[in-house]
DRENTOR-622268 format. One line per field, with one value per atom (N, C-alpha, C, CB): residue number from 1; residue in three letters; atom name; x, y, z. Coordinates in nm, 4 decimals. Glycine has a CB too. Layout:
BEGIN
resi	[NUM:...]
resn	[ala:...]
name	[CA:...]
x	[X:...]
y	[Y:...]
z	[Z:...]
END
This chain:
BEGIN
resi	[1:1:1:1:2:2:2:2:3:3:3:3:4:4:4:4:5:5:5:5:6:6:6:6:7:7:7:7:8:8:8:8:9:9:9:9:10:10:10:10:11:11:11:11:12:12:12:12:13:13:13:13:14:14:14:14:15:15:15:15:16:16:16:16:17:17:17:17:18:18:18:18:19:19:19:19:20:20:20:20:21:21:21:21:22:22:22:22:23:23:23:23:24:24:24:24:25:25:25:25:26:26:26:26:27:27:27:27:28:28:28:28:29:29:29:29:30:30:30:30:31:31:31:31:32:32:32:32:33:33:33:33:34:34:34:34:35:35:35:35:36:36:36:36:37:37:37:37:38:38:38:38:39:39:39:39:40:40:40:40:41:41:41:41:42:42:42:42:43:43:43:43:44:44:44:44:45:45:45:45:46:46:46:46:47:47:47:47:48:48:48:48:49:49:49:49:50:50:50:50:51:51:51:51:52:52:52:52:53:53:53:53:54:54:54:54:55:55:55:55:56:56:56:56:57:57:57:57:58:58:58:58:59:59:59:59:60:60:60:60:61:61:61:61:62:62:62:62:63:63:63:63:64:64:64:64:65:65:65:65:66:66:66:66:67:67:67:67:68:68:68:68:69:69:69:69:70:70:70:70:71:71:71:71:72:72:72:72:73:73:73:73:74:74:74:74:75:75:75:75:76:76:76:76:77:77:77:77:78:78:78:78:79:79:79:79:80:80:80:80:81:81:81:81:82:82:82:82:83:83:83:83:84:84:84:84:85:85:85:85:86:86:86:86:87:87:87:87:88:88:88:88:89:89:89:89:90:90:90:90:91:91:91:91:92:92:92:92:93:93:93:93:94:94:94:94:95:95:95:95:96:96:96:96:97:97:97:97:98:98:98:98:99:99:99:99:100:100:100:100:101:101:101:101:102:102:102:102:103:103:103:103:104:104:104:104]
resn	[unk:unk:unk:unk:unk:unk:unk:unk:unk:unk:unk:unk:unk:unk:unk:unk:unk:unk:unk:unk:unk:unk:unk:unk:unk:unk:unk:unk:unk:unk:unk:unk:unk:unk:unk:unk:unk:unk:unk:unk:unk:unk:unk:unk:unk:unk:unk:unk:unk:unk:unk:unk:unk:unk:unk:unk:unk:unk:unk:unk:unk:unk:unk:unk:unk:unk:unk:unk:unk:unk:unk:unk:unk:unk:unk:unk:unk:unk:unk:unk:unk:unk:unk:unk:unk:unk:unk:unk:unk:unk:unk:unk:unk:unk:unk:unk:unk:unk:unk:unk:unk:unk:unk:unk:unk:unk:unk:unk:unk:unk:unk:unk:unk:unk:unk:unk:unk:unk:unk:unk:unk:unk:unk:unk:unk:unk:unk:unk:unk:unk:unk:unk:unk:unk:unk:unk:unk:unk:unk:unk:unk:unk:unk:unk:unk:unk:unk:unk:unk:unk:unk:unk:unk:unk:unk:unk:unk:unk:unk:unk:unk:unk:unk:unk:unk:unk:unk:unk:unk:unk:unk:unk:unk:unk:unk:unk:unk:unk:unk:unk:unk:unk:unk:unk:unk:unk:unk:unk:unk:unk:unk:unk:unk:unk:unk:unk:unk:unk:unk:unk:unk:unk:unk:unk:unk:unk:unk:unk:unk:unk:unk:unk:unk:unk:unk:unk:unk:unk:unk:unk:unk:unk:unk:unk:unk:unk:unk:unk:unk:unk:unk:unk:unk:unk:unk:unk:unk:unk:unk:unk:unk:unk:unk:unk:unk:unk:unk:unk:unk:unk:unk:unk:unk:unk:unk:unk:unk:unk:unk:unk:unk:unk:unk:unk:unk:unk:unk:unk:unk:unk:unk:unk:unk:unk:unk:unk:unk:unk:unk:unk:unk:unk:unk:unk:unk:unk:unk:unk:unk:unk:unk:unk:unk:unk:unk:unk:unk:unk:unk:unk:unk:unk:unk:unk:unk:unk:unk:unk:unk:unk:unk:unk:unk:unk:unk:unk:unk:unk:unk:unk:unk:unk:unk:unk:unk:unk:unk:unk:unk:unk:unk:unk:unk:unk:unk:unk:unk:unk:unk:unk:unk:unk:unk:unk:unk:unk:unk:unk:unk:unk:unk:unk:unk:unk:unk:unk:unk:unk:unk:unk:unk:unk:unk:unk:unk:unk:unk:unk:unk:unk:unk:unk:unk:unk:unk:unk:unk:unk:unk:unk:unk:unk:unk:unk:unk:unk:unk:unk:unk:unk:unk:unk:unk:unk:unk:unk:unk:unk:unk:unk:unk:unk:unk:unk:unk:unk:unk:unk:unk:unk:unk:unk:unk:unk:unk:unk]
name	[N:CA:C:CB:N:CA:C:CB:N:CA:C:CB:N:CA:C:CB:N:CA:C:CB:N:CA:C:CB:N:CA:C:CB:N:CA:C:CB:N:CA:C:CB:N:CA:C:CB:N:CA:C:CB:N:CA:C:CB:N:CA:C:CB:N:CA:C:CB:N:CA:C:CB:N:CA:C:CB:N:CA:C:CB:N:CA:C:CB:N:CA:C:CB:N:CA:C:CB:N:CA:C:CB:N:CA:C:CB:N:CA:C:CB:N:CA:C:CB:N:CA:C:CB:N:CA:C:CB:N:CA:C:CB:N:CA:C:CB:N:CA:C:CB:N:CA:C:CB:N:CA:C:CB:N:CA:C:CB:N:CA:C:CB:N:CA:C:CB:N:CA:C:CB:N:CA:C:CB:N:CA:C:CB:N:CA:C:CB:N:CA:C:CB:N:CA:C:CB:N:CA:C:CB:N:CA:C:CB:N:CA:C:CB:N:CA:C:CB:N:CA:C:CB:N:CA:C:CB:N:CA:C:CB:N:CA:C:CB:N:CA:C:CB:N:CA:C:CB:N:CA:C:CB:N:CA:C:CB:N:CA:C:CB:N:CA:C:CB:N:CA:C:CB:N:CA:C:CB:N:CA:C:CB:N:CA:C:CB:N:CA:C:CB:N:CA:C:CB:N:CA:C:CB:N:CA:C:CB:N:CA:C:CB:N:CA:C:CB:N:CA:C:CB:N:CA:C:CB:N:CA:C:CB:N:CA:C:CB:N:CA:C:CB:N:CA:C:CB:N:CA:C:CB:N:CA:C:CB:N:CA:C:CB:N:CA:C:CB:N:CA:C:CB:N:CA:C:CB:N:CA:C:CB:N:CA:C:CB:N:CA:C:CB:N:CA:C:CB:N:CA:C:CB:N:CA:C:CB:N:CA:C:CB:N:CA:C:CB:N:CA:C:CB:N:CA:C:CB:N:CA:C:CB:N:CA:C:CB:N:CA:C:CB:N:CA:C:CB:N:CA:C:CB:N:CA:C:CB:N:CA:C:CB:N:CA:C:CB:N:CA:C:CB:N:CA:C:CB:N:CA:C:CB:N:CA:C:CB:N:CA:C:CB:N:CA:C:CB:N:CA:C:CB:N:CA:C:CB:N:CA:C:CB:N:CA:C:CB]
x	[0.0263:0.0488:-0.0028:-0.0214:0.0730:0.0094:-0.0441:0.0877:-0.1328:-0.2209:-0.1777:-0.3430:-0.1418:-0.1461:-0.2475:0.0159:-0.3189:-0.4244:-0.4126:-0.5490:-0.4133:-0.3655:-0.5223:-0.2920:-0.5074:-0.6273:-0.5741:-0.7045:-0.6621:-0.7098:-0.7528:-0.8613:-0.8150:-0.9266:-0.8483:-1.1215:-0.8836:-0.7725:-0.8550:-0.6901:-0.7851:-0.8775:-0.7004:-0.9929:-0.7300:-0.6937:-0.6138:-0.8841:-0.4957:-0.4297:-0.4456:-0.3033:-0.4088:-0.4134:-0.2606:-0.6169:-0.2160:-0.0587:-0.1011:-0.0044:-0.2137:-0.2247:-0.2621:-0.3042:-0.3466:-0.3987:-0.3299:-0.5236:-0.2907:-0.2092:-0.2665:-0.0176:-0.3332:-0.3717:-0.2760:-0.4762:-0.2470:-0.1933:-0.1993:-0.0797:-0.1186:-0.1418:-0.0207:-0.1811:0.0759:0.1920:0.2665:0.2523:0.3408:0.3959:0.3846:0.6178:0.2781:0.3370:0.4574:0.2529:0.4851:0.6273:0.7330:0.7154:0.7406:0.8613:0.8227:0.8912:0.6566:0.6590:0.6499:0.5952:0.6636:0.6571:0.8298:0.5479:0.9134:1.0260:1.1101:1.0356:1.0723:1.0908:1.0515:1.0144:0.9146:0.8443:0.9539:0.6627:0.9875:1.0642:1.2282:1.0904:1.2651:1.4154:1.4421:1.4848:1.2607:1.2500:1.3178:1.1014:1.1712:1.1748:1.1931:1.0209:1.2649:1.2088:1.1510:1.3079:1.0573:0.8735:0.8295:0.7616:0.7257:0.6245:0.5369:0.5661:0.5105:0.4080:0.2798:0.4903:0.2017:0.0604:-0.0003:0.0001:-0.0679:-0.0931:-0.2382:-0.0242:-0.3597:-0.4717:-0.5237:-0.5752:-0.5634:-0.5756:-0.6663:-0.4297:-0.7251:-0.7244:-0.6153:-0.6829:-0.6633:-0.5863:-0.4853:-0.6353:-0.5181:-0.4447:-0.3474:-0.5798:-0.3545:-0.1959:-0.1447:-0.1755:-0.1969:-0.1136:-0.0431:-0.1978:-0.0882:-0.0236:0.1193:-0.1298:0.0885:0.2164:0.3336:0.2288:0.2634:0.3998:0.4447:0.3880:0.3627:0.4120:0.4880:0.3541:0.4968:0.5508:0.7012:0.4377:0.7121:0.8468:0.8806:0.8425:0.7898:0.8639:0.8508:1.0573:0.7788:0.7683:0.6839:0.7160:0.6308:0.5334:0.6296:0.3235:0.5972:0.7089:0.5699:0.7948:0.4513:0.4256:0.2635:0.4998:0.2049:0.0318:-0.0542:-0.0011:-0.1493:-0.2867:-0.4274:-0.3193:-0.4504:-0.5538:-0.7134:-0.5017:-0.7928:-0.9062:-1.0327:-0.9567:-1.0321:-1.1542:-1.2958:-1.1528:-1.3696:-1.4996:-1.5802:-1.5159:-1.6777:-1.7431:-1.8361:-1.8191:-1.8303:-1.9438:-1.9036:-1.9844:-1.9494:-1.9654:-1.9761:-1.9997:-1.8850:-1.9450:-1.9724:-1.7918:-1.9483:-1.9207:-1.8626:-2.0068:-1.8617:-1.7727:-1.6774:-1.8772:-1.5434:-1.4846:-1.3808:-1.4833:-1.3103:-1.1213:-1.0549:-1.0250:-0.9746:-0.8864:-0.7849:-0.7705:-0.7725:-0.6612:-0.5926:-0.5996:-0.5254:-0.3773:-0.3918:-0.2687:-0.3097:-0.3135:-0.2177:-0.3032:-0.1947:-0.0975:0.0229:-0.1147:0.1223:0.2690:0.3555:0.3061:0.4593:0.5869:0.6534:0.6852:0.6156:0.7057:0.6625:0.8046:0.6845:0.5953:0.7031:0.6447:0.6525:0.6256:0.6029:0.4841:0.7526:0.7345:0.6371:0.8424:0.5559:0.4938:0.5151:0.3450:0.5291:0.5282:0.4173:0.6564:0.3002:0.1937:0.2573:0.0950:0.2594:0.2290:0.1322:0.2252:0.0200:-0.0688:-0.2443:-0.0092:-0.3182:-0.4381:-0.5347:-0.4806:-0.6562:-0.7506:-0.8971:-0.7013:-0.9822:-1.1079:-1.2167:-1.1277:-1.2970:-1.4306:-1.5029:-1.4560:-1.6426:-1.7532:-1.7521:-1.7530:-1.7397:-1.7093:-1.6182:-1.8467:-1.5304:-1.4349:-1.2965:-1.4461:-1.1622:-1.0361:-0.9697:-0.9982:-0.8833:-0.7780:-0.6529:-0.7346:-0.5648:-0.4446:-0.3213:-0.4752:-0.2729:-0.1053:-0.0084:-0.0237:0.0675:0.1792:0.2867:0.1587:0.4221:0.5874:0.6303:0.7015:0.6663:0.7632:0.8525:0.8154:0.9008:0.9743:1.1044:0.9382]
y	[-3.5447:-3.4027:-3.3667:-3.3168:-3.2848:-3.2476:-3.1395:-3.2452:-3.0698:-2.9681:-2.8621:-3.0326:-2.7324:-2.6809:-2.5470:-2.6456:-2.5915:-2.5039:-2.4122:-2.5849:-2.3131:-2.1774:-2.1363:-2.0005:-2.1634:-2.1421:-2.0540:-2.3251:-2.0659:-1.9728:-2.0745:-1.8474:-2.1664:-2.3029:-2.4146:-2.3214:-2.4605:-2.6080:-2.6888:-2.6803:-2.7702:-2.8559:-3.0067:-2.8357:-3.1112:-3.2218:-3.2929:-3.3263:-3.2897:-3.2915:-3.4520:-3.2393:-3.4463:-3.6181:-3.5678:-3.7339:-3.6877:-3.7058:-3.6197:-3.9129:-3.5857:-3.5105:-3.3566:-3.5728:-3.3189:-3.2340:-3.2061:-3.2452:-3.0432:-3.0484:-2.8925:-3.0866:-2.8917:-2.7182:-2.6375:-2.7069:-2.5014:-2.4732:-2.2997:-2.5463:-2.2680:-2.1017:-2.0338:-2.0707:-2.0916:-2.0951:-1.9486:-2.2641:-1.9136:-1.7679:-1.8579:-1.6944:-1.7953:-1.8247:-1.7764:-1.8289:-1.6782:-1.7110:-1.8134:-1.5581:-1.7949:-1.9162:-2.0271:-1.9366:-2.0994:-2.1930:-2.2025:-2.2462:-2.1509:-2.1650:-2.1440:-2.1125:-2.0836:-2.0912:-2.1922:-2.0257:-2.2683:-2.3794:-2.5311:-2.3652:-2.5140:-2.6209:-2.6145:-2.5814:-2.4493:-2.4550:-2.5416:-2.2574:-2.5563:-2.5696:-2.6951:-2.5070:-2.7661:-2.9634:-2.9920:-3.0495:-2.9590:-3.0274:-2.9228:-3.1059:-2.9643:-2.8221:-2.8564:-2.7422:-2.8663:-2.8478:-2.7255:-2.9080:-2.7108:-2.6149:-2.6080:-2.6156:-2.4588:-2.4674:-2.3804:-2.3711:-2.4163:-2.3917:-2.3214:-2.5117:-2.1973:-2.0920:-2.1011:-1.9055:-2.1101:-2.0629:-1.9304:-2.2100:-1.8580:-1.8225:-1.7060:-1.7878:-1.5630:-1.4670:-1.3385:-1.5357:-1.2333:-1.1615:-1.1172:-1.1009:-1.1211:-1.1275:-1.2335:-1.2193:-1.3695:-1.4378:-1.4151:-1.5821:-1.3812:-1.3591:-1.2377:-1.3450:-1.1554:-1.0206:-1.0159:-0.9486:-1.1659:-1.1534:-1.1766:-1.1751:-1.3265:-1.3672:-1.2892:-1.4936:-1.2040:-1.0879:-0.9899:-1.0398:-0.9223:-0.8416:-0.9528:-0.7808:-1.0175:-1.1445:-1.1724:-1.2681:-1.1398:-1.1683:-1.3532:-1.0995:-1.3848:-1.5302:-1.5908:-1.5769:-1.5067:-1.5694:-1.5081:-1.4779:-1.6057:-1.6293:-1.5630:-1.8262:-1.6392:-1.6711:-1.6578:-1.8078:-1.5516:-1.5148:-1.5730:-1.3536:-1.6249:-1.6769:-1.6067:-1.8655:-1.5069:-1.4504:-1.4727:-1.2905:-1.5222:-1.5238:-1.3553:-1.6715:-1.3276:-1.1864:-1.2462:-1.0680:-1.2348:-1.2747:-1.1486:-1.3498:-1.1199:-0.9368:-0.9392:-0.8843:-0.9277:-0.8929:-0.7605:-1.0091:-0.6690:-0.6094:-0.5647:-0.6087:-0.5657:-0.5611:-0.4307:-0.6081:-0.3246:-0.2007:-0.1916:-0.1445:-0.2911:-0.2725:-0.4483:-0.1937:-0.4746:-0.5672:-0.5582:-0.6151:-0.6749:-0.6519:-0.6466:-0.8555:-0.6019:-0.5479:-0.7098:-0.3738:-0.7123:-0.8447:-0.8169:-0.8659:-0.7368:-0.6608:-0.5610:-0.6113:-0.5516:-0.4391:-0.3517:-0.4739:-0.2699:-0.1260:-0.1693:0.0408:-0.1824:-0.2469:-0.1696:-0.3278:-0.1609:-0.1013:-0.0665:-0.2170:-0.1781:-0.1629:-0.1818:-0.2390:-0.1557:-0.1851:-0.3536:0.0139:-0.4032:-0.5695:-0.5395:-0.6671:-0.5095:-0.5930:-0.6661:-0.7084:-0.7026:-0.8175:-0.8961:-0.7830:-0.9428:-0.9765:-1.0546:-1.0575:-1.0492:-1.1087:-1.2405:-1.0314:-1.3734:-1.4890:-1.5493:-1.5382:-1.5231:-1.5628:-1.5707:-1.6699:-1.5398:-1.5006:-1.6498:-1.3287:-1.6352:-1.7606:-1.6605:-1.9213:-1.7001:-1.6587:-1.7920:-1.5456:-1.8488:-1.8743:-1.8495:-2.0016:-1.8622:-1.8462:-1.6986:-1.9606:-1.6387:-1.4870:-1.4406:-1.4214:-1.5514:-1.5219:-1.5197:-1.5982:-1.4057:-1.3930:-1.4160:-1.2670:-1.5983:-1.5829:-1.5170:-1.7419:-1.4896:-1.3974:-1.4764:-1.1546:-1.4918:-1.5133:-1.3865:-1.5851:-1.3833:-1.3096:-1.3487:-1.2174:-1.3460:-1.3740:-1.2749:-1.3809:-1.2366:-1.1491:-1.1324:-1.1930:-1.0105:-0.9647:-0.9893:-0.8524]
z	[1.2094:1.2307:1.3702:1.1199:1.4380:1.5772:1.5872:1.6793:1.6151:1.6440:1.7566:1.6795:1.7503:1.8822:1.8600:1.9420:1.9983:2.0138:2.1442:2.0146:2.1063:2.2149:2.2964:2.0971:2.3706:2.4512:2.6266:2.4702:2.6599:2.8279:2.9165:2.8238:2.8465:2.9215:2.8709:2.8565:3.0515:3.0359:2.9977:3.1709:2.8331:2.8215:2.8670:2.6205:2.7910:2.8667:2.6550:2.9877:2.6547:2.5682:2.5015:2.6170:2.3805:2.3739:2.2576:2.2814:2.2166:2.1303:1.9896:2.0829:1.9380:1.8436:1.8640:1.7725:1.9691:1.9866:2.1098:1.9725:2.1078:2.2331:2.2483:2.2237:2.3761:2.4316:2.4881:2.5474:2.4883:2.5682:2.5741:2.5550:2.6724:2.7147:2.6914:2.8778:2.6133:2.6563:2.5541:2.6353:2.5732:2.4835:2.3216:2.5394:2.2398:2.1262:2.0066:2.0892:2.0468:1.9638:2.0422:1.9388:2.1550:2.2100:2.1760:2.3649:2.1580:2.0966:1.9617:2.1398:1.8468:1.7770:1.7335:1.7473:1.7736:1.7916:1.8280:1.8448:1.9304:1.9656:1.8466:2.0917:1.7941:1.7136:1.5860:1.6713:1.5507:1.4124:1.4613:1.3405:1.5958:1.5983:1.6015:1.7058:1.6583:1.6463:1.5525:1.6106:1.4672:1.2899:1.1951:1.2310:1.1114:0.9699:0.8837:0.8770:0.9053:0.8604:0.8538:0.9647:0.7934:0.7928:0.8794:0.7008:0.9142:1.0611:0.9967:1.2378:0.9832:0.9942:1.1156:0.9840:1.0533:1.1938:1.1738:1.1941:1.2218:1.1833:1.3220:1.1588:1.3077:1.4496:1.4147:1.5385:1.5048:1.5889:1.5224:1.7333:1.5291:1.5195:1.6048:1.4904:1.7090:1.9053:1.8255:2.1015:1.7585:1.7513:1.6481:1.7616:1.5565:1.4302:1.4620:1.2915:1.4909:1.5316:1.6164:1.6194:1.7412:1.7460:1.6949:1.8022:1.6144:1.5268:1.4211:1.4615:1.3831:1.3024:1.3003:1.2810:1.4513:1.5177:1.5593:1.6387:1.5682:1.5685:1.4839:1.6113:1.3783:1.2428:1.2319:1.2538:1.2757:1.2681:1.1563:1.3919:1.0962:0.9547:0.8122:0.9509:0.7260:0.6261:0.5234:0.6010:0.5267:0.4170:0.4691:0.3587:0.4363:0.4459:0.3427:0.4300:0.4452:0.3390:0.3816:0.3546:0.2968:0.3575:0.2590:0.3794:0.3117:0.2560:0.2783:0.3249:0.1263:0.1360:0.1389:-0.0191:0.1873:0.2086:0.2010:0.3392:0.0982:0.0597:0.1436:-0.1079:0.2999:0.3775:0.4474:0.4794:0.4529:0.5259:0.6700:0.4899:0.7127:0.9413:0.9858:1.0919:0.9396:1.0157:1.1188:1.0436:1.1661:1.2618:1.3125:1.3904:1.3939:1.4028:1.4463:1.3252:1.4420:1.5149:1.3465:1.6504:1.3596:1.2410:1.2131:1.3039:1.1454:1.0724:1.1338:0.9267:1.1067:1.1825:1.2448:1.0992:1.3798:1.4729:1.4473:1.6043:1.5414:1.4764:1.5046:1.5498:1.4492:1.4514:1.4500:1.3547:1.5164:1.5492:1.3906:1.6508:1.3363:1.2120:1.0908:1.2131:0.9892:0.8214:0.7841:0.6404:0.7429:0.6855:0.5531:0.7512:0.4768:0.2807:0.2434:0.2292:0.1521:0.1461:-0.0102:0.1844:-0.0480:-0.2092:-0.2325:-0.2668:-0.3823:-0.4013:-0.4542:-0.4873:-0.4098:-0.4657:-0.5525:-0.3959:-0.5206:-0.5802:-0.5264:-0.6067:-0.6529:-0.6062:-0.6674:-0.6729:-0.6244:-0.6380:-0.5948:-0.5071:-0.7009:-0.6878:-0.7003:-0.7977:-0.5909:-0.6247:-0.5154:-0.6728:-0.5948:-0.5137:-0.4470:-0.4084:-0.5159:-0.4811:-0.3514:-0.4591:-0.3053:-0.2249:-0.2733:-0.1304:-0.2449:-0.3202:-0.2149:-0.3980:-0.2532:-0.1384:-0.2172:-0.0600:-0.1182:-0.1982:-0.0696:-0.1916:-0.1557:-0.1093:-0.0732:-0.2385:0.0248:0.0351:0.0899:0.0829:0.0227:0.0759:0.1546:-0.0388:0.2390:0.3218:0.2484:0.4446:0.2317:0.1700:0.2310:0.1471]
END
């Protein structure tokens, strides 16, 4: 499996791990037109946000963790547009709820 890691700082790539600065929806646009595979996002709210706003995520995995910050960056930023979501499926341990969602 190859790794792409969106960074600012040049680091120095090897055949699995590959850095880069590069627009992520064009690459991830590009990665879906290689292979049709599944792409795995982990990220930042700054990237999810965009592929969201592109409509490029199919399928949300969000983990709740009950801490408190008062303050933070928001999951999601303010979006042009409202995003359907359908519940897939939920999972509880250790007092954390991951929850699934399909795009509607």
């Amino acid at each position: 499996m190859t790794t792409y890691i969106f960074t600012h700082h040049q680091e120095k790539s090897t055949d699995e791990i590959k850095f880069t600065n590069e627009n992520s929806v064009k690459l991830i646009n590009q990665l879906k037109h290689q292979e049709d595979k599944d792409i795995w996002i982990c990220g930042g709210a700054n990237l999810i946000q965009q592929l969201v706003e592109d409509e490029r995520v199919d399928k949300s995995y969000i983990s709740i963790i009950p801490t408190l910050l008062g303050k933070g960056l928001r999951l999601f930023g303010v979006s042009s547009q409202e995003q359907k979501l359908k519940l897939i499926n939920t999972r509880n341990y250790n007092g954390i709820v991951d929850v699934v969602y399909e795009r509607r």
